[in-house]
N, C-alpha and C positions, 0 to 999 in steps of 0.2 A: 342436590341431585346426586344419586347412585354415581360413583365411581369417581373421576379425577386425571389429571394432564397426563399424557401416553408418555411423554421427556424419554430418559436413557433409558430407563428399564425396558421401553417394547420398544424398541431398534432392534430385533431380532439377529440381534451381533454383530451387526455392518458397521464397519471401522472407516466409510467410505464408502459416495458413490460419484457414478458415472454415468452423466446423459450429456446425450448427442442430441442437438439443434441442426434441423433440415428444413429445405423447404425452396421455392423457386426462388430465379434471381429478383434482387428487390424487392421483397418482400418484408426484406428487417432485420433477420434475427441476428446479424454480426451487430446491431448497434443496439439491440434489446441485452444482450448479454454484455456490450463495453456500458450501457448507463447500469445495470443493475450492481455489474461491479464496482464499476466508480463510485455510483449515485449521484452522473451528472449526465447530461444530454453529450456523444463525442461530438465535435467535428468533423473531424476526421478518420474514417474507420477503414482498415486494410480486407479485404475481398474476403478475406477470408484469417479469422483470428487466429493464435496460437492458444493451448489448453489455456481455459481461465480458472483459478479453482476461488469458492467465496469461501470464509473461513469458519469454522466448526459452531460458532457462536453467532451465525447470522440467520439459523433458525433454531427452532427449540429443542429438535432434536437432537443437537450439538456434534451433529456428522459433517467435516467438509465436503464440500461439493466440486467434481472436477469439471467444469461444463466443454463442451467440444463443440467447438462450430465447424459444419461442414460445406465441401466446394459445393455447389449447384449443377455445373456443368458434367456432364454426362462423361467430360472425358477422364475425370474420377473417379468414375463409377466403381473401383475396386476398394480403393481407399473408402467411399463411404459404405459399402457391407461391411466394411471391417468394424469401422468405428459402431454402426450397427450392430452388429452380434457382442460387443463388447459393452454395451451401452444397460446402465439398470435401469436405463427410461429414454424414453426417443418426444421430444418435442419436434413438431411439425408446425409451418407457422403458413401464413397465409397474411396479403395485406387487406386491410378493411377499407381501403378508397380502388382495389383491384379486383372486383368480383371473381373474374378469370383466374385468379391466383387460389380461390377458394373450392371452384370446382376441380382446380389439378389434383388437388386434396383425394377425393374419392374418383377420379377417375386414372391415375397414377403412384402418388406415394401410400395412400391406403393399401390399397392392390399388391402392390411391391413389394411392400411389410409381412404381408401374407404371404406371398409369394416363397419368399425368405425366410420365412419362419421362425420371425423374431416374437419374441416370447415373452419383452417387457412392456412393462403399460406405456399408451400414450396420451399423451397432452396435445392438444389441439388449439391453438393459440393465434390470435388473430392481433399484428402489430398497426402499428400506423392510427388508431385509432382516434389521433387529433385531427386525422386527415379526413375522416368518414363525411361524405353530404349529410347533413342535419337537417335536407328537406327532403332524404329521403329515410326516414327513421325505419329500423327493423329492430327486432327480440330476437337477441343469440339463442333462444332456447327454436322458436323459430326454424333458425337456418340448420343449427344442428342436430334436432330429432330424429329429424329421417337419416341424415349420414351415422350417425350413434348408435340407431336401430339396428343397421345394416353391418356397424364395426360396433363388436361389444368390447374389441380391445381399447376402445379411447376411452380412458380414465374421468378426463374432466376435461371442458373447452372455457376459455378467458380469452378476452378481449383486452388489451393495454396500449399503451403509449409510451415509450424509451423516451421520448419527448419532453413530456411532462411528469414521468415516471406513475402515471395513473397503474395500479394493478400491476406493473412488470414486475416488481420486489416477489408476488405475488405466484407468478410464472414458475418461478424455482421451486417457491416451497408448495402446491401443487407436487409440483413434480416430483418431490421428496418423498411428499406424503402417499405417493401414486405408488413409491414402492417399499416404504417403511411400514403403511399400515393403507392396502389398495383395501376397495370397497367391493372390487370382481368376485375375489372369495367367498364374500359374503353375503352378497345382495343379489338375487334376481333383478334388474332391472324392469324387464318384463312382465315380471308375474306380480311386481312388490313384494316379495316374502325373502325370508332368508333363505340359504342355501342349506340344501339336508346336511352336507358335512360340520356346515355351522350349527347347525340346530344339533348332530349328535354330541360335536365338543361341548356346548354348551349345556344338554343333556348329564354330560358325565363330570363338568361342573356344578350342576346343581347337587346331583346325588355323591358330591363329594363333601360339600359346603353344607349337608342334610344331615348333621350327625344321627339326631334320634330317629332319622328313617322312618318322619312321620308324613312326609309327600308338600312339605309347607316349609320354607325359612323363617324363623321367628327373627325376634331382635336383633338377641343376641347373637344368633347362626351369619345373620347380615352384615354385623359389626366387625365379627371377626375376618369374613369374606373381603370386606374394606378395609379394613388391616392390614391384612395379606397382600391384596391387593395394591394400595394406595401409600400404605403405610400412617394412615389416620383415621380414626372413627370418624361414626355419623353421627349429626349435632342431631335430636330426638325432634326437634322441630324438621329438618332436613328429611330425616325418615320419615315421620308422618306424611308431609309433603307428596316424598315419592311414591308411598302406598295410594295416595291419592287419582295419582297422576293413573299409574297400572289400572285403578278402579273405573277409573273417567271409561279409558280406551279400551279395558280389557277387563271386562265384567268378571269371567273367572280367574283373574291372577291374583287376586288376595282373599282368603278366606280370614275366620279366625285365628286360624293356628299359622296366619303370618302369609308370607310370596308366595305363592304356584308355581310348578314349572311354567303355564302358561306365560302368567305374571315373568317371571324373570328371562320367559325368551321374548316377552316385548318388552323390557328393557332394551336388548340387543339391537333390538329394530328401531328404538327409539334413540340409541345411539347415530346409528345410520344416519336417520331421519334429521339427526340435526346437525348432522354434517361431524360429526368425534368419533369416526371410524377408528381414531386412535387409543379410544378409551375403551373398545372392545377389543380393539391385539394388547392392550396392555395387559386384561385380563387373561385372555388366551394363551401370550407367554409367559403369564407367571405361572399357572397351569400348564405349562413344556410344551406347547405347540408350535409349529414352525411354519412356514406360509403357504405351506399345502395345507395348512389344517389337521398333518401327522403331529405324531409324539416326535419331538428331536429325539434324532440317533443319535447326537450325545448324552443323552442318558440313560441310552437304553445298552447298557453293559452286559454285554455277552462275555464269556469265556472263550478262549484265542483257540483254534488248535493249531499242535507245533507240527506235525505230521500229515497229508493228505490221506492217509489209511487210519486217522482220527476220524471219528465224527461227534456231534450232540445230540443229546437226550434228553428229553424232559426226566426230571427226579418224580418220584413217589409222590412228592409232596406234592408237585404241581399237577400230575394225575389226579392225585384225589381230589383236590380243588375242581378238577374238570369234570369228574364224576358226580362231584356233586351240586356244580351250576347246570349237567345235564338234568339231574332227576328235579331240579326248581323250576326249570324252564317246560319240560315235560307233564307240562298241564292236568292232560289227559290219563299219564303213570301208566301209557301204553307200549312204553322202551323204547320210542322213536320221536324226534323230531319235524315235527309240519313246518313247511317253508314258512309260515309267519310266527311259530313258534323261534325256528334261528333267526328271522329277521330281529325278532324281539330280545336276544340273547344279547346280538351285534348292535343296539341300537345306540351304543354309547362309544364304538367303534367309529374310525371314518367310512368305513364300507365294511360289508358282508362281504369278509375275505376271500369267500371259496367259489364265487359267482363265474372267474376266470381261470382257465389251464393256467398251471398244471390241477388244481385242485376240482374243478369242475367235474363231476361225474368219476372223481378219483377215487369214494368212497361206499361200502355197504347201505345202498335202501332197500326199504319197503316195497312190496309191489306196488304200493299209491307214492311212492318218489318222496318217504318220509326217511329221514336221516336214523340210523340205529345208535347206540350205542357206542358198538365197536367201532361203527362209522364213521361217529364224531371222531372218538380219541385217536382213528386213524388220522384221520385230518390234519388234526391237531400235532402227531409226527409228522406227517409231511411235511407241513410246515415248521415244524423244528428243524428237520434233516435239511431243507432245500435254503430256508430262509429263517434263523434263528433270532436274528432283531424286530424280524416281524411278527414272529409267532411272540415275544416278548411285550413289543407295543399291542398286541391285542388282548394278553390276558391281564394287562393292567386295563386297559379300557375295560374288560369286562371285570374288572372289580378285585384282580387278583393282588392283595397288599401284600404277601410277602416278600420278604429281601430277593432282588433280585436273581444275589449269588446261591439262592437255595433254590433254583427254577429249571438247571439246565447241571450235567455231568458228561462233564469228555469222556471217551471213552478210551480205552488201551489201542498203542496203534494196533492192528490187524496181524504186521508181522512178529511182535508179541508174543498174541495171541496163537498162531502156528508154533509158536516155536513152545511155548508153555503145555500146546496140544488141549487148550479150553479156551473160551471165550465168558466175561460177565454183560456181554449187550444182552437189552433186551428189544433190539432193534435192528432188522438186516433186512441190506436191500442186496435186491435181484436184477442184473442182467440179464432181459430175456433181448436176444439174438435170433439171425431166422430169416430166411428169403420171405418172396414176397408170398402170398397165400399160403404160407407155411401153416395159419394158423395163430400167429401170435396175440392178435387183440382177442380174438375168440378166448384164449386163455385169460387172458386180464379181464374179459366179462367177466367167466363165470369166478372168478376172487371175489370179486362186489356183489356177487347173486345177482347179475345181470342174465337174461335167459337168451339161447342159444339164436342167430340170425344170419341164414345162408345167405343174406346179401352181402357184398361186400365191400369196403369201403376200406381203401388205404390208408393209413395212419401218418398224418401230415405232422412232421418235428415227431418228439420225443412224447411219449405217455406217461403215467403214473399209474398204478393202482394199489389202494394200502388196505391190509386187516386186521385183525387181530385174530391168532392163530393159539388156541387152545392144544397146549404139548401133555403126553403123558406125567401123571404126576401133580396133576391140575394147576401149570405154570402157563402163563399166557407169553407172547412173543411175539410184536407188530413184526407182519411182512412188508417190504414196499417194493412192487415189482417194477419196472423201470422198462419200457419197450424201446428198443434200439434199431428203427426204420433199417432194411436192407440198404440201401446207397447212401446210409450214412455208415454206414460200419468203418470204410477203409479210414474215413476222417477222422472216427472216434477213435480208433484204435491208435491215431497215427501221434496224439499224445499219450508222452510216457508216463503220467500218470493218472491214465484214464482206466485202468481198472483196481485203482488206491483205496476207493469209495465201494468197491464191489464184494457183497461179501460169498456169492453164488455167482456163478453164470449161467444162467440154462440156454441152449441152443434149440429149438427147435424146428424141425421142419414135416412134410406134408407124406407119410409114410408110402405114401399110394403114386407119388410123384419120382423119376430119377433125379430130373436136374435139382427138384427141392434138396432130395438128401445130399446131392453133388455138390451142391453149394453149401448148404449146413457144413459137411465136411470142412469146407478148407474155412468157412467161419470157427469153425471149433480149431481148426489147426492154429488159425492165426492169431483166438483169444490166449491157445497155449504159449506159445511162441511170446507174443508181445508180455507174458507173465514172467518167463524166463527172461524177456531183456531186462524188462525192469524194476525183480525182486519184487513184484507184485503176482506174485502167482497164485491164482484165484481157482477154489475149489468147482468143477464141474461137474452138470448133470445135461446131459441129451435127452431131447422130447420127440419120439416118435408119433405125431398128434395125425387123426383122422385116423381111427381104427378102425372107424365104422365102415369104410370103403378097402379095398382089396386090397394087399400091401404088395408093392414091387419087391418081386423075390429076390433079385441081388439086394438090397438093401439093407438087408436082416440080415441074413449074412455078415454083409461087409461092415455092417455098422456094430453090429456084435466083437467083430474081427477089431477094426479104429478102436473102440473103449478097451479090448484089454491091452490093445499097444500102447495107451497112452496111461494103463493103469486108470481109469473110471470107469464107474459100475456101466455093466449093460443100460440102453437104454428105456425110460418110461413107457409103456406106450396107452394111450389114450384116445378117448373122443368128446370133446366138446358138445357134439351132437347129441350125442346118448346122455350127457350130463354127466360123465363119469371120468372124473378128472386123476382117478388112482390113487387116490391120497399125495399127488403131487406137494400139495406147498406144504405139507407137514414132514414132508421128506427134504424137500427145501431147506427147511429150517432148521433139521437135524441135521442137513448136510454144514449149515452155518455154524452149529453148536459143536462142531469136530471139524475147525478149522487147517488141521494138517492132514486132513484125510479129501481123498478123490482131486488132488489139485493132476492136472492133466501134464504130461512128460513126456514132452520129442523124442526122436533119438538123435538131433545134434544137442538136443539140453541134458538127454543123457550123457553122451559123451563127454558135454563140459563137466559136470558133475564127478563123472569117474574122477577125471585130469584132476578138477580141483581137491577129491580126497587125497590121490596118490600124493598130488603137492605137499597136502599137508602131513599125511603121514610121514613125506619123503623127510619133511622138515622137522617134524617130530624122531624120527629116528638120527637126523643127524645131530639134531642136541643131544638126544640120549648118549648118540658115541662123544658130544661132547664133552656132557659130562663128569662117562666112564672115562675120562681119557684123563679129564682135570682130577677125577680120585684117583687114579692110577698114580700119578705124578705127586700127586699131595706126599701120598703113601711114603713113592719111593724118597722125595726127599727128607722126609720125616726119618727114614732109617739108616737114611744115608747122614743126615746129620747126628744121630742117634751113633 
C-alpha cells in the first residue's frame, strides 16, 4: 500500500503535549489515567491526581504525554478553564453503568467547551465498561451519532475499562493522535469527502510530484514521491496492487500514463477511510504544511526591515512571474481575469487570498467584476506591503520556484530618501485623511474605476485601494491608498510611528461644507505636527473634493492662506461626480518621487528648526575659534622656542 507509519517525521514539531481529563464525579477518569500509567487496576485513588506524564516511548509517535486530571466540583471551576485552554486535547469521560452521566456530556461539558472556546479536539470516552448491564446491550456508534452530529469538535468516542485495562492503553493514544494528525482538517464528516483545503494541498502535491506535466504519475514519478515521503520505494508488486485498488473505487484515477489527480486524491480518502490519518500529515508535512493546512512560516523567509519607514517589495523577477501566470490563466487573452479564471489560478493555494478586506474590492475591474491586469499586480502589492509571508506562501502555491531571497527587496528607509532628495521605490502609499462625507471612499472608487454613487455609506476600520499608475517617461509606479476613518484619526496619530509607512498624505475634505474644511484643517495641522515630533515628516497634499457644488467662499481663501504658511502647494480641487479626479494620483506620486519637497511646517516646528541651526552653527563657529586659537598658539610657541 501507498505510503507508510506517520512515527517522528509528522509530529508537526510538538516536543510535547497536554490533555486534560474532565467529566462528573464518579465517573472514572482519576483511576483510567492511575491504571494506564501503571498498567495495573489502583486501589486506591486520591480525588483528584497530581500531573501524570506516560513516557515518549509509549506510543509511536515518541512525544511524552502530561495527562491532567481535573476537580469535578464546581468549586474549581477557575482552575479547570485553566487547565482547559492549556490543554492540546480535553478528554471527557462519562460512566457506561451511569447513563445520567452520558447525557451531562451534551447537555453541560459540551456546551461549556463551546462556550469557552476551547479549540482542541475532543475525545469522548466512556469508563467503567466492566460494569455495563450485558442484558441491556447497545452500539457506541448508536449512542454517539446524534451527539457527534451536533459537536464536530469530538474527535473519536471509546469505550474502556481501567479494570481490566480493555481499550484504556487506547484512550491516550486516540488522544494523541486527535492532535498529531486530527481527521477535522481533513474529512467532512457529513458530506464523506475531503475538505477543499485538503483537496488544494494535495492538488499542489500532485503537480509537484508530476515532473513531465503530463496530468498522470507514472512509476517512477510514485517511487520517487515514496522516497521523499517514506523514505523506501514501492515493491512493483505493491504498486500494482495499489493501481488496482484506485481502479476498483475510482474508475478515472488511473489511466495509462500512470495515477490521476482523481486517483491520488482517493488515496487521501482512503487513508482516512482506514483509519492512517497519520499517513496523510505525514505526507503533507514533508510538503511544509502545518495543521491549518498552510505553508509553515518557518520557511517561508522574508527579509527583516530595520527601520519602520522601510517597507517590501516584490523584485522584477517576481513581477514577471506574475505577469506571466496572468496572461496563462487568461484564457480568453481578454487582459482580465473571471472569477473562475482566479479561482483556477489559486487552486493549489489554501484559499483565494483576495475574497476578504483589506484585499476585497481593493483592486481595478472590469465593468462585468473581471480582474485587470494592473489589478492583479495591485493585489499582489498589497499583499507584499501589508503581509509579506503571505504573499510568499501563495506565490509558491501557485508555482513560483525561485529562491526565495530573490522574491522581495527592502527598500531605503524614507528619511534617507528626503535627505538624498530621490527615492528608488517603485511603490508608495497614501494617507488619505478627511472628516466624515468629505468624500474620501468616493476617491478610492474612482482609483479602481469603480463609477461615481451619491449614496452613502460610512467606511467601517481602514480601506485599501491599489493601481498601477503609468508616470511620464513610460515608468509605471503601484499606488496604494490607505483610508484613515475620521474618529480614528486622533488614535492613529497618537502612535509615533504611524506616519513611518506614509509616503504622501492627502487630506481631504467637502469644498462646499465649513465644518468639512474646519476639521480638514486641524487634521492637516496635526498630521504636520505629529511629523515634526517624530522625524517622520511626511510630504502633503490637500483635496478640495466636490466641485461640482458651490464652494464656501471663506474656504478658498483660507485654505490657499494654511498651504503657503505651512509651505504645500495650494490645494487640488476636484469632483468625483463629474469623474474628473484632476490628475490627482499622478501628482500623488510625483509628490512621493521628491520626497523633500511639500512636507508641511508649523511655526512652532519652525521655530525649533531656526534654534536647532543657530545651535549648530553656534557650535560650529565655536570650534572654528577653537581651532584659530590652537593654530595661533601652535604658531606662537613654535617661535618662541625657535
Amino acid at each position: 500500500m501507498l505510503g507508510g507509519h506517520g512515527g517522528k517525521s509528522s509530529a508537526g514539531g510538538r516536543k510535547s503535549l497536554r490533555i486534560a481529563v474532565a467529566g462528573e464525579k464518579g465517573t472514572g477518569k482519576s483511576s483510567l489515567i492511575s491504571a494506564v500509567a501503571s498498567e495495573t487496576f489502583p486501589d486506591n485513588v486520591p480525588r483528584v491526581l497530581p500531573p501524570t506524564t506516560l513516557p515518549a516511548d509509549a506510543y509511536p509517535d515518541y512525544i511524552p504525554i502530561t495527562i491532567i486530571d481535573t476537580p469535578s466540583s464546581i468549586d474549581n471551576r477557575i482552575k479547570l478553564i485553566e487547565e482547559f485552554r492549556k490543554a492540546d486535547a480535553v478528554i471527557l469521560t462519562y460512566a457506561c453503568d451511569q447513563p445520567a452521566t452520558l447525557d451531562r456530556l451534551s447537555s453541560y461539558w459540551l456546551p461549556e467547551l463551546r462556550r469557552l472556546e476551547i479549540k482542541a479536539p475532543v475525545i469522548v470516552v466512556g469508563c467503567k465498561l466492566d460494569l455495563r448491564d450485558e442484558r441491556l446491550p447497545v452500539r457506541l456508534e448508536d449512542i454517539m451519532a446524534p451527539i457527534m452530529k451536533e459537536y464536530r469538535e469530538i474527535e473519536t468516542c471509546i469505550e474502556c475499562s481501567a479494570l481490566t485495562l480493555i481499550q484504556a492503553p487506547d484512550v491516550f493514544y486516540y488522544a494523541s493522535k486527535a492532535v498529531l494528525h486530527p481527521t477535522f482538517p481533513l474529512f467532512d464528516q457529513e458530506k464523506q469527502c475531503l475538505k477543499p483545503r485538503l483537496r488544494r494541498a494535495v492538488q499542489r502535491i500532485f503537480n509537484l510530484c508530476n515532473h513531465d506535466m503530463d496530468g498522470a504519475l507514472h512509476d517512477a514519478e510514485l517511487n520517487d514521491f515514496q522516497i521523499n515521503c517514506f523514505g523506501a520505494p514501492l515493491d512493483p508488486v505493491e504498486l500494482i496492487g495499489v493501481k488496482r485498488v484506485v481502479q476498483e473505487r475510482q474508475p478515472d484515477g488511473v489511466t495509462d500514463l500512470g495515477l490521476t489527480l482523481p486517483g491520488f486524491l482517493f488515496l487521501f480518502s482512503l487513508f482516512i477511510e482506514r483509519g492512517r490519518p497519520e499517513t496523510a500529515w505525514a505526507i503533507l508535512r514533508k510538503f511544509g504544511y502545518n495543521d491549518s493546512l498552510e505553508l509553515n512560516s518557518e520557511s517561508l523567509l522574508v527579509p527583516a526591515k530595520h527601520s519602520p519607514d522601510q517597507s517590501i517589495e516584490l523584485t522584477k523577477e517576481a513581477m514577471d512571474f506574475l505577469s506571466g501566470i496572468f496572461q496563462l490563466y487568461d484564457l480568453d487573452n481578454d487582459g482580465a481575469l473571471k472569477p473562475a479564471e482566479l479561482d483556477d489560478l489559486f487552486q493549489t493555494a489554501p484559499d483565494s487570498p483576495w475574497l476578504e478586506s483589506p484585499y476585497k474590492d481593493a483592486a481595478e475591474k472590469t465593468s462585468g467584476g473581471n480582474l485587470t491586469i494592473n489589478g492583479f499586480l495591485s493585489e499582489w502589492a498589497l499583499m507584499t506591503l501589508l503581509d509579506p509571508r503571505k504573499s510568499l506562501a501563495n506565490l509558491i502555491c501557485i508555482g513560483y520556484g525561485h529562491d526565495p531571497a530573490s522574491t522581495f527587496s527592502v527598500t531605503r528607509k524614507r528619511s534617507v530618501d528626503r535627505k538624498k532628495q530621490r527615492t528608488e521605490r517603485n511603490m508608495f502609499q497614501c494617507f488619505v485623511f478627511g472628516p466624515k462625507k468629505s468624500g474620501k471612499s468616493a476617491l478610492l472608487d474612482s482609483f479602481v474605476g469603480r463609477k461615481f454613487s451619491d449614496s452613502y455609506k460610512a467606511t467601517i476600520g481602514e480601506r485599501y485601494a491599489a493601481n498601477v499608475i503609468d508616470q511620464p517617461g513610460g515608468t509605471k509606479k503601484t499606488l496604494v491608498l490607505r483610508e484613515i476613518p475620521e474618529d480614528r484619526v486622533k488614535k492613529f496619530l497618537a502612535n509615533k510611528e504611524s506616519l513611518a509607512a506614509c509616503d504622501v498624505a492627502v487630506v481631504v475634505y467637502d469644498s462646499s461644507d465649513v465644518y468639512s474644511w474646519k476639521k480638514a484643517r486641524e487634521i492637516l495641522m496635526e498630521v504636520a505636527r505629529r511629523g515634526e515630533e517624530s522625524g517622520y515628516g511626511t510630504p502633503c497634499l490637500l483635496v478640495a473634493a466636490k466641485d461640482d457644488l458651490d464652494p464656501y467662499p471663506m474656504s478658498v481663501q483660507e485654505s490657499d492662506r494654511v498651504c503657503m504658511d505651512l509651505g504645500i502647494d495650494i490645494p487640488v480641487s476636484l469632483s468625483m461626480k463629474l469623474g474628473d479626479p484632476n490628475n490627482l494620483f499622478s501628482r500623488i506620486v510625483s509628490t512621493a518621487e521628491n520626497p523633500h519637497l511639500s512636507i508641511p511646517e508649523t511655526e512652532s516646528g519652525r521655530r525649533s528648526k531656526n534654534i536647532r541651526q543657530f545651535v549648530n552653527n553656534s557650535l560650529v563657529f565655536v570650534s572654528a575659534l577653537g581651532f584659530a586659537g590652537l593654530a595661533a598658539y601652535r604658531a606662537y610657541s613654535a617661535r618662541k622656542n625657535t
